[in-house]
LOMAR-250819 format. One record per residue (C-alpha): x negated, y negated, z negated; residue in three letters. Coordinates in steps of 0.001 Angstrom, whole numbers, plus 500000, padded with zeros to 6 digits. Example, Ala and Ser with C-alpha at 12.3 -4.5 7.8 and 13.67 -1.06 7.14 Angstrom:
residues 2
487700504500492200ALA 486330501060492860SER 
end
This chain:
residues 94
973218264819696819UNK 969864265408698078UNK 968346264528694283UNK 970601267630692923UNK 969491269843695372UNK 965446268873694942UNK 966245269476690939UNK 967721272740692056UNK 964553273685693827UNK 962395272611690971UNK 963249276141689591UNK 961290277890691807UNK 957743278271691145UNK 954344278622693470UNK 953514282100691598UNK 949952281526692235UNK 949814278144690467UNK 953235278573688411UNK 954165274722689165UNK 957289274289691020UNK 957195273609694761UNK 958705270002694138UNK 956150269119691454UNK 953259270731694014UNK 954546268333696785UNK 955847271464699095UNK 959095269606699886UNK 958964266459701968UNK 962267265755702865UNK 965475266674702059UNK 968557265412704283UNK 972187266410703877UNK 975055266093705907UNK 978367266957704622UNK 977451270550703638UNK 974525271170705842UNK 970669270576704416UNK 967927270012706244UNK 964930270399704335UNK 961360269828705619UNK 958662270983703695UNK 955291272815703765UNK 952778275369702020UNK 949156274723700715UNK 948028276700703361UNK 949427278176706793UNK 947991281608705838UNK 949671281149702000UNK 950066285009700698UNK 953447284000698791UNK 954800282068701463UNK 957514284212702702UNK 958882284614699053UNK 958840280298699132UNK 961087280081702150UNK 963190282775701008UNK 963337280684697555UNK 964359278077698989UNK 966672279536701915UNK 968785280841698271UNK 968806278703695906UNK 969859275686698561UNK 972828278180699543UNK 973742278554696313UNK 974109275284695706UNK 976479276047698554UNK 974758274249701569UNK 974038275801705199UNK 970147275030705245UNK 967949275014707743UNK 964085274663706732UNK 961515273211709137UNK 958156274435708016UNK 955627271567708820UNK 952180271714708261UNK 951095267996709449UNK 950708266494706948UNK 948830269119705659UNK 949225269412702251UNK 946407267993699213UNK 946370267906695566UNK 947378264409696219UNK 950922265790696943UNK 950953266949693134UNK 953448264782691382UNK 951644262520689201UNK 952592264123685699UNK 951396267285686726UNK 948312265849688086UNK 947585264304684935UNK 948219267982683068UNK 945890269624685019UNK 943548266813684964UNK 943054265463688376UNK 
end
């Protein structure tokens, strides 16, 4: 259950890099009971200008894949390229 809803969240996009928050490493966890999700996750900074639309993003499209979510915004780790799935790292050449 948790894989659907992390391809669910691949639709939205970091508008400042236009990769999805899964393929930038934003999400860390995702944990479903029943029909509640937990998802922990983070931005690439704690002063991000887009973050607000992010949470929001994600606060919608997990309830419309018809889960009660609650997001825990986490900044340790912090994020790093590194978090950058590996096929998008090797499209943008790190």
């Amino acid at each position: 259950m948790s894989n659907q809803l992390r391809e669910a969240l691949k639709q939205i996009k970091d508008p400042e890099v236009d990769i999805s928050i899964v393929d930038l490493g934003l999400i860390y966890d995702i944990s479903i009971k029943e029909k509640k999700a937990e998802i922990l996750m983070t931005l690439t900074t704690p002063m991000c200008p887009v973050g607000g639309f992010i949470l929001s993003e994600v606060q919608r499209v997990a309830e419309e894949q018809g889960y009660e979510t609650h997001i825990e915004l986490t900044f340790d780790p912090p994020w790093s390229p590194e978090k950058i799935s590996k096929d998008f790292r090797r499209k943008l050449g790190i």
